[in-house]
N, C-alpha and C positions, 0 to 999 in steps of 0.2 A: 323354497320354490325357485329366486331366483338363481341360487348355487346351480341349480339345477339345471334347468335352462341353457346358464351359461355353457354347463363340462357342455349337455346336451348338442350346442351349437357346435363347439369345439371338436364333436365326436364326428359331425355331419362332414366335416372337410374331410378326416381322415377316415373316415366310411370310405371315401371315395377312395381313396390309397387304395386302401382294401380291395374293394370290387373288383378295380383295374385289373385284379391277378388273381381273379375268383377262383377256387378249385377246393376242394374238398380235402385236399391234399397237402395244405400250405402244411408249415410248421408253425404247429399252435403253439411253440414257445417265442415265437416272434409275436409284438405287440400289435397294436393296428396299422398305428403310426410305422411300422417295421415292415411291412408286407409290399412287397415291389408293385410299383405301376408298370401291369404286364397287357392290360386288356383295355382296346379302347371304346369296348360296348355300354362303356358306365362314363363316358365324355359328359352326356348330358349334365348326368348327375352331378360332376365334380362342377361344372359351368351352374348348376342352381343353386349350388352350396356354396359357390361363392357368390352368385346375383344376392341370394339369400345372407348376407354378411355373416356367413360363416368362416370364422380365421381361425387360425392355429393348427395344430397337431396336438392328437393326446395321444401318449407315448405309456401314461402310467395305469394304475385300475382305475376304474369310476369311485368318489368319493364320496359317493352320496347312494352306494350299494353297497351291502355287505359284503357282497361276492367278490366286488367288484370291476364288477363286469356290466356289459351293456348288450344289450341287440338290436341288430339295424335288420329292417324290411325294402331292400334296395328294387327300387326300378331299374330296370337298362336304357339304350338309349328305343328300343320300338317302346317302352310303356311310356315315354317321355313323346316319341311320334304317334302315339295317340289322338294325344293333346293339341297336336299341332306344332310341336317344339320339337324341331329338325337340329338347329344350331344354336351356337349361345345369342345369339340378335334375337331370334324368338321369344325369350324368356322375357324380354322386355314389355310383353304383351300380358303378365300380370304385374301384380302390384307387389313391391318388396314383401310385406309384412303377411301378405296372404301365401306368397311362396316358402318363409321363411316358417309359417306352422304348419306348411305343409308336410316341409321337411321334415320337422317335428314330429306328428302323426307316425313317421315311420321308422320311429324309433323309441326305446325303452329301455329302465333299469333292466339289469337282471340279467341273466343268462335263460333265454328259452331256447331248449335243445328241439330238432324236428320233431324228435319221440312229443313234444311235450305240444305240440300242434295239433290236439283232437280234436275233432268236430264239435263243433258248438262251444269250445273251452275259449276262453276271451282274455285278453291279454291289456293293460294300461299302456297308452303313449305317453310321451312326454310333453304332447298336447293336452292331455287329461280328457282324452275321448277316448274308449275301450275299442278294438278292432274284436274279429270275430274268425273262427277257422269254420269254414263250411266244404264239406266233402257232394262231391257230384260225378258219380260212378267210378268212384273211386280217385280221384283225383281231388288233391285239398288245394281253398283258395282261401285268402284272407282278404275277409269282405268279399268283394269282387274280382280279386287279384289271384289271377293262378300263380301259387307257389312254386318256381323254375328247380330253385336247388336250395337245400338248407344244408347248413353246418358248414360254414366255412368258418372254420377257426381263426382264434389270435388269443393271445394269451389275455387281455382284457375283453372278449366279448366274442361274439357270435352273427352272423349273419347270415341271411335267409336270401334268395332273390324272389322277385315278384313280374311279372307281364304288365301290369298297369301300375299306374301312378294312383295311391292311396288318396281319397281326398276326405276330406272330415269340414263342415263349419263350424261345429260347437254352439250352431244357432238351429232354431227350428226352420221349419220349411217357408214359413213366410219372411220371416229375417233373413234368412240366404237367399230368397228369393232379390230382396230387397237389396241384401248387397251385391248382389253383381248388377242388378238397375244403376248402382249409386256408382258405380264404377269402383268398388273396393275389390274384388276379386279380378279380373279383365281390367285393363287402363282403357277397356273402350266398353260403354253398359252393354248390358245382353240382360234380355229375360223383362225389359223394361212394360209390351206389350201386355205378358202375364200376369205382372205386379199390378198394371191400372185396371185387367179385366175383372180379377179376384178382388178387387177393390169394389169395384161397379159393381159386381155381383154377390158383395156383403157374404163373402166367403173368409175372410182373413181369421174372423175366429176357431171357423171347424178347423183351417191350415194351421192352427198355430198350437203350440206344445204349451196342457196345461195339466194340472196336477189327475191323474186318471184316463187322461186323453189315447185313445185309440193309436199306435203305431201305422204309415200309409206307404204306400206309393205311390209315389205322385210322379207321372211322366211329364214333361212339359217345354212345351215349343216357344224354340229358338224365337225372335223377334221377326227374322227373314221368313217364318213359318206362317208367323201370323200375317206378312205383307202381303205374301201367296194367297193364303184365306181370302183376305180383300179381295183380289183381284179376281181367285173362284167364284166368289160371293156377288161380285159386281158393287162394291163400296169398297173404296180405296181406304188404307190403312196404313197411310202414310208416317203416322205418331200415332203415340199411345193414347193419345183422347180421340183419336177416332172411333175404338171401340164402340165409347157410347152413343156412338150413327147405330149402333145393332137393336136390336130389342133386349132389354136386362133378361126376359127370359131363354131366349136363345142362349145369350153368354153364359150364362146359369148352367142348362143341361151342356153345353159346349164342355164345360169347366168339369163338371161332376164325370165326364165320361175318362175324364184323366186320373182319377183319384180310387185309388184300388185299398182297399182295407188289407192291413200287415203290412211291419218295411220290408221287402225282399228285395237282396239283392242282386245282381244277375244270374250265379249259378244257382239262385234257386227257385227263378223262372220256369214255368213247363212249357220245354219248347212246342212249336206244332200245335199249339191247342188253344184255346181263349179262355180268358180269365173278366169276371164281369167288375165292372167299378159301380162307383155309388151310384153312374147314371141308371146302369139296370142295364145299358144297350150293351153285348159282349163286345172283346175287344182281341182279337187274333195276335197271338205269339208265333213269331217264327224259328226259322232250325236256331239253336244255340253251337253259333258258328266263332272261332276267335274270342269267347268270353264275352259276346252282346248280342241281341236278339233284335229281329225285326218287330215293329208292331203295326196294327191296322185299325183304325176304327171299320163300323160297320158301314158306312158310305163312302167312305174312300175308297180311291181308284187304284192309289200305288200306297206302298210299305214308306213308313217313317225309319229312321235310323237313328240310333244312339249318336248323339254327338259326343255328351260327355256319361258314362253312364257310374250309375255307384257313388255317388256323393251321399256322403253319411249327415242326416239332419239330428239335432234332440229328438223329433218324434216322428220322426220313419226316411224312405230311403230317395231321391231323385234321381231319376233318369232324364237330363237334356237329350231331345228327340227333336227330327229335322221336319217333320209335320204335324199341325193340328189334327186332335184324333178325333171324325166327325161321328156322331150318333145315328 
């Protein structure tokens, strides 16, 4: 595994070669490492594969495949201005080690050709979290990520492009919750308000991934989401122990109306219509515009927004949203 890893790391820098001169067209007997830096719509990328201390060039097959070969899942640089990472200073707003499997996630042994992208066919990272191809009127996305172009050759491997940035924990939904409180994902917490409410509301075990355990979605507001609440509410929620100024039942049904049985992820949302969570009150989908959807609780006055949407947990899917969704 860590052979692997390693070539894996090595492969991330020269992905970016690659990208740079994306086209369908390259000549598949040039290597990866060999393929001109022609395009500057994959800047990001090369800027995270280095934040991410990815060094070197690989020039040769993968050694740790039989094919020898490898595939990358490349973001451009709008999947990367999703996120909020315009330039390389951005990047400085997560943490190495979380950017560095992220990079990971989006990429694998092997040679997968487009033909080889069916719906619902699932493929290993070299993160050792499975990604997923899901179709939505005809259009395939892995995970949440619309597939831009596949097949760009090179004589060691294959690469695919993608609209967003792939994101994977490898933890369940209250563990990833928990690390970006802890500031392991963002070098500034987020999510910290959610973590103390699900605490206070003796919720952490339905959230958390156990052997038979239900797949979810769980939408869930930003920190700034919940300071708004306060000030809706008329109790200020200034820190996370202000919560418990609420009533535990209020936080309770507050909590359950975010939590949707099955992980779906965003292309396989149904736009325009409501989908009901564990609270029972429905909760409004909007159009499926750009790959994210609006949502609404049944009290609320304006549409929530994905901030970050598609984050893959052990037992189902997150969507960070820019408002509490009230019942």
């Amino acid at each position: 595994m860590k052979n692997l890893l390693q070539s894996t790391l090595q492969l991330l820098a020269v992905s970016v070669l690659l990208l740079t001169g994306c086209s369908t067209d390259q000549d598949a007997d040039a290597s990866i490492a060999g393929i001109a830096v022609a395009n500057d719509d994959f800047q990001l990328l090369e800027d995270a594969a280095v934040r991410g201390g990815v060094a070197g060039i690989l020039s040769n097959k993968n050694p740790n495949d039989a094919s020898g070969n490898y595939t990358v899942f490349a973001p451009n640089n709008a999947a990367f201005a999703r996120l909020g990472f315009r330039a390389a200073p951005d990047l400085t707003g997560l943490q190495t080690s979380f950017l560095t499997n992220t990079l990971l996630y989006h990429v694998a042994n092997g040679n997968l050709p487009g033909s080889s992208l069916t719906t619902n066919s699932t493929s290993a990272s070299a993160l050792g979290v499975t990604r997923r191809i899901i179709d939505r009127a005809g259009v395939r996305y892995v995970n949440g990520s619309r597939i831009l172009a596949t097949d760009v050759p090179a004589a060691n491997g294959t690469v695919h492009v993608v609209d967003k940035v792939l994101l994977a924990t490898g933890l369940d939904i209250v563990q990833s919750a928990i690390a970006l409180k802890d500031a392991q994902v963002f070098t500034k917490p987020e999510l910290s308000f959610l973590v103390e409410a699900v605490l206070y509301a003796d919720l952490a075990g339905a959230l958390s991934a156990s052997p038979g355990s239900p797949q979810l979605t769980v939408f869930a507001p930003t920190d700034q989401a919940f300071r708004e609440l306060g000030t809706l509410l008329g109790v200020p929620l200034n820190v996370p122990a202000d919560i418990r100024r609420l009533p535990k039942a209020t936080v309770t049904a507050v909590l359950l109306n975010h939590v949707v049985p099955g992980g779906k992820f965003t292309p396989e949302l149904p736009e325009n219509s409501t989908i009901t969570p564990l609270s029972g009150s429905p909760i409004t989908l909007g159009a499926f515009t750009d790959g994210v959807l609006t949502v609404k609780g049944k009290s609320n006055t304006a549409d929530a927004s994905m901030v970050i949407p598609d984050v893959q947990c052990t037992n189902g899917t997150v969507h960070v949203i820019s408002r509490v969704l009230l019942p």
